[in-house]
N, C-alpha and C positions, 0 to 999 in steps of 0.2 A: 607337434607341440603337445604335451601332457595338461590334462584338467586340468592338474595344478596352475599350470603357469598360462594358461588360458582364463583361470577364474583372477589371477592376478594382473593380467593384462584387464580385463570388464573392469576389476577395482579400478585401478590405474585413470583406464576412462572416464567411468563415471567420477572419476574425482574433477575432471577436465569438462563437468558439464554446472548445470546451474537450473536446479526446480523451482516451480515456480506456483503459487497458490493466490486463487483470485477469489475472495467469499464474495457470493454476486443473490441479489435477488431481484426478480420482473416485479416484484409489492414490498413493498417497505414495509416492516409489522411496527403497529402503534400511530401509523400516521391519523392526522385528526380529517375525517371524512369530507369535512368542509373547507379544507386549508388546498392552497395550491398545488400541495403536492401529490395531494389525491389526483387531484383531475392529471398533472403531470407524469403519469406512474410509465405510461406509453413510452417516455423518452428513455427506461432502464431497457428496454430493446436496441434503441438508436447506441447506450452507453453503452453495452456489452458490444455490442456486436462492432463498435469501434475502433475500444478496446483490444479487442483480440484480434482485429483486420490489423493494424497501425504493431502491434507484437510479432505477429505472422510476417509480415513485409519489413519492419524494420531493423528486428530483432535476430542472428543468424543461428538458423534453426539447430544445424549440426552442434552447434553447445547448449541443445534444451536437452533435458533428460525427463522431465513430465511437466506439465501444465494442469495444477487441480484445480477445476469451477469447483465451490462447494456453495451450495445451495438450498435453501429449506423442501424438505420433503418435498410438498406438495408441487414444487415446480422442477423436479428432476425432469421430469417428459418430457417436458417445455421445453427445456433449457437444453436436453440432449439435440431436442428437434432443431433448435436454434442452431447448435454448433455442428450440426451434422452437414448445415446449410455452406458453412464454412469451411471445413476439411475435413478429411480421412485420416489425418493424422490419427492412430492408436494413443499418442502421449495426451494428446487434449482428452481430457478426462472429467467424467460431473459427476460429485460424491451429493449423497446425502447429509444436511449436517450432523443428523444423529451417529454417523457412523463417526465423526469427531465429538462431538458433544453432545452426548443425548441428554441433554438437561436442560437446554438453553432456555426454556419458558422459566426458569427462576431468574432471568439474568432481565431485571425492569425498571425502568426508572423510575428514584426514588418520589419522585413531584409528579408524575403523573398514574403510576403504577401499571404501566402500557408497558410491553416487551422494549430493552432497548435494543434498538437494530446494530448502531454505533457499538455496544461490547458486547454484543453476539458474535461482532463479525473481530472482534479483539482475540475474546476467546478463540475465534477458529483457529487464527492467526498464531496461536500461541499449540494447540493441539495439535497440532499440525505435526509439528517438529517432529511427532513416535514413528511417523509411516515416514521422515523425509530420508534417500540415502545419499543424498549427497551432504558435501559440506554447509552448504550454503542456500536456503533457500530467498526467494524474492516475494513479497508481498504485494498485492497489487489491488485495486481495488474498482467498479465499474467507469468510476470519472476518471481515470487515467489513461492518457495516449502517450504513445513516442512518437517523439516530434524530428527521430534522427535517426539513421540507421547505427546501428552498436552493435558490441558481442561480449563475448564472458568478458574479455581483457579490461574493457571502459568498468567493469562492474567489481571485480575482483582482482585485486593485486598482490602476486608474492604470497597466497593464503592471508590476503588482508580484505574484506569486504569496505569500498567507498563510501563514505559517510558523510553523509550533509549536518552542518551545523549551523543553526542559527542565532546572533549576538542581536542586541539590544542597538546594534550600531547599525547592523541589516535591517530592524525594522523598520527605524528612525528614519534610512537613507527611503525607505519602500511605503511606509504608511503614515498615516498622519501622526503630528507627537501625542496625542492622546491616544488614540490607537495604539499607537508601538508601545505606550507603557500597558497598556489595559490586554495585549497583546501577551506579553513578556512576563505578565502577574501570572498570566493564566497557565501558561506553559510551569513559570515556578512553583503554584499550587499542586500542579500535576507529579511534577519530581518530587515534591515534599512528601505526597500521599503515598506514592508508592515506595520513597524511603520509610513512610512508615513498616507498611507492610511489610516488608523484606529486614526489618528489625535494623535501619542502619541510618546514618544520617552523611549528608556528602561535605554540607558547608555553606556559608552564604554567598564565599564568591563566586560558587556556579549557576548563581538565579540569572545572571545576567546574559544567559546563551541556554539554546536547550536544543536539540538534537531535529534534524528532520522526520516527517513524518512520511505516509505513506507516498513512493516505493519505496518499502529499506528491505536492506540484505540482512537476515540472522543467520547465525549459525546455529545447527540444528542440535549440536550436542549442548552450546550454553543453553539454550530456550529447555530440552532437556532439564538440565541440573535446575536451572531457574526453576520450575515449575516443581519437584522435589525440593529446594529447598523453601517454598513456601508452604510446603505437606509440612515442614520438620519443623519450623517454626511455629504454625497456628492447628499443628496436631491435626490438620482437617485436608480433605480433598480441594487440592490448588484450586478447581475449579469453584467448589464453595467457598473458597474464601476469598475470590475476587469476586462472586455472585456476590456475596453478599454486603459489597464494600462498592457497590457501584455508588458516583463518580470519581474516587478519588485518585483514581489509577489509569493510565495505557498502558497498551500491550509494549509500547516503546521505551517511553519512561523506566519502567519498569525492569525490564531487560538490558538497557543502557546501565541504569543503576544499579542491577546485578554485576554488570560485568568492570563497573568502578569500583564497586564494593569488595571483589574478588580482587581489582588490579592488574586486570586482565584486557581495559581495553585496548591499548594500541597492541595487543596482541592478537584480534580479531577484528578491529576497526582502522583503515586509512581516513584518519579525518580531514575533512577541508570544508570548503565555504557553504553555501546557502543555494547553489545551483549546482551540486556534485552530483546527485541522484534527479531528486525531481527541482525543476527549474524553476525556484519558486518566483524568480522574477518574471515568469513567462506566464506562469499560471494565476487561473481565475478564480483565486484563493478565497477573495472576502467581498465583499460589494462597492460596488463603484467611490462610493463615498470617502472609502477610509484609504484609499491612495491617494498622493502626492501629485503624482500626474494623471492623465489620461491612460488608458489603455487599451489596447487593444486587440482582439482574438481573433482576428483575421487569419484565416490557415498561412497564408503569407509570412505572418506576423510568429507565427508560434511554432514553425516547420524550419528546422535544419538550425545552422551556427553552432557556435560552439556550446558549452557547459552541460549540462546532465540529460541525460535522452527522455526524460517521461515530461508534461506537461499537467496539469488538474485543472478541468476544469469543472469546479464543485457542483455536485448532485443535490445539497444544500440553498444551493443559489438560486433565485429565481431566475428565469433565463434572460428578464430583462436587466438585469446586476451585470449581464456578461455578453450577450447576445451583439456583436456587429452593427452598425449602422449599416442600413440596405438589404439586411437579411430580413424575410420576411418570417421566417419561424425556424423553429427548432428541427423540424424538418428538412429545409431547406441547405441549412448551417452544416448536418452533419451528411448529408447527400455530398453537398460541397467538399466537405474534408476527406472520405471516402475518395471523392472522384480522383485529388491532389492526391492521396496518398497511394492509390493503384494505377496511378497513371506510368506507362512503361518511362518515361522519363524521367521518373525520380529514382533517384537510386538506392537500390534494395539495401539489405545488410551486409556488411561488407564479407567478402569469401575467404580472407584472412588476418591474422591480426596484427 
């Protein structure tokens, strides 16, 4: 076989795999020293290292092509140590954030003027794309598990990446009606700010649905152009100009309404329901309060059936918003889910597709 057509068989493959970038940090920056989540900082150990066990076992390794932690400086050691704990893999990899974004201490909330952790880890999500070579990469973030074994094929179709939507009908059936509208405002405010940005407007009749959030699939060349086309617009470096525009934008929003603006999404997105990617019926999205029914986080409860492989259960949340009846701590909880999900009877990720 000639170079050549050996460098075009690696292309070939690597188009046949799926990268994947997880921005994680062991300290939250900005958190208020006296607030819960200081004292809870312990638990982004339990979240990572879950994370990436519940990915490793779930997920069928032969279609990863790299896994990036990215990280704030200070905790690469850490974070290496951590994952060194867990495999040998070469593709599982822990970047510095500087090496994406050496800026990020501009990036602060406007009402408190603390770093925000929230569009640090947007930004990353979006820099990302220059180093990625495959088509498509996956966004992930520490509060998220798979709750099911999968492979590329559940994730991408046809050169189409799966996309969750959510209507004003899903949140009505899932939250309360004051919720689902206070819910659906917000998500709309989000889409309006970053059609600011991007110089474009979409319409009113798309306030009533707005796109899932983290896991999603991008494609690496839109995220690309996106981010040049908000150079050519506001004359300034993309990342200044979403620094400096912090809350009116996500990284998803944002990129969803690049790729409406171009015309271009059912050209890069299969879209469907509210549980295509992450399960948003399954997960521990908002506090007990604002659902309909009861629920429940039982590894029982949120491990295997049908609809999208990832799970959240929010970093946000106090534990007791989500936490089990019978669990005695956060400890305990994710001991538990570990044990279910490396247990030789569950079944791995599937070996074809």
């Amino acid at each position: 076989m000639t170079s050549e057509n050996m460098t075009a068989e690696n292309k070939s493959a690597e188009k046949n795999r799926l990268s994947v970038v997880a921005p994680l940090a062991l300290r939250e920056p900005g958190v208020d020293p006296a607030s819960w989540r200081a004292a809870a900082e312990h638990e982004g150990h339990w979240r990572i290292r879950c994370m990436l066990l519940t990915f490793m076992r779930m997920f069928r390794q032969e279609d990863l092509e790299v896994f990036l932690c990215v990280c704030p400086d200070a905790e690469v050691a850490q974070l290496r140590e951590l994952l060194a704990t867990l495999t040998t893999d070469p593709r599982y990899q822990v970047l510095p954030e500087s090496e994406l974004c050496p800026d990020t201490a501009s990036v602060r909330d406007p009402h408190t003027g603390r770093p925000s952790g929230w569009h640090i880890q947007q930004l990353l999500k979006l820099a990302v794309a220059e180093r990625i070579t495959t088509p498509f990469y996956l966004t992930l973030d520490s509060d998220i598990l798979c709750c099911r074994p999968f492979h590329l094929g559940d994730l991408v179709r046809d050169g189409r990446a799966r996309t969750g939507i959510e209507s004003i009908d899903d949140y009505l059936r899932i939250y309360t009606p004051a919720f689902a509208q206070q819910e659906m405002t917000v998500k709309a405010q989000r889409q309006i700010g970053s059609e600011r940005l991007l110089g474009w407007q979409r319409g009113p009749l798309q306030r009533k649905r707005s796109f899932s959030e983290t896991p999603v699939l991008l494609h690496a060349g839109q995220v690309r152009q996106l981010t040049r086309h908000l150079e050519n617009q506001h004359q300034l470096p993309w990342r200044t100009v979403l620094a400096r525009n912090v809350p009116m934008w996500t990284e998803y929003t944002l990129y969803y309404g690049f790729l409406a603006m171009r015309g271009v999404l059912n050209r890069f997105c299969d879209v469907s329901g509210c549980n295509t990617v992450l399960h948003l019926e399954k997960s521990a999205w908002q506090p007990r309060s604002r659902y309909r029914h009861p629920r429940s986080y039982r590894t029982a409860d949120i491990q295997g059936g049908s609809g999208g492989p990832f799970v959240a259960l929010q970093s946000w949340l106090p534990a007791a918003e989500w936490l089990p009846d019978g669990v005695a701590d956060i400890d305990d909880y994710y001991r538990e889910l570990l044990s279910a999900v490396m247990d030789p009877a569950t079944p791995p990720a599937p070996a074809e597709s």
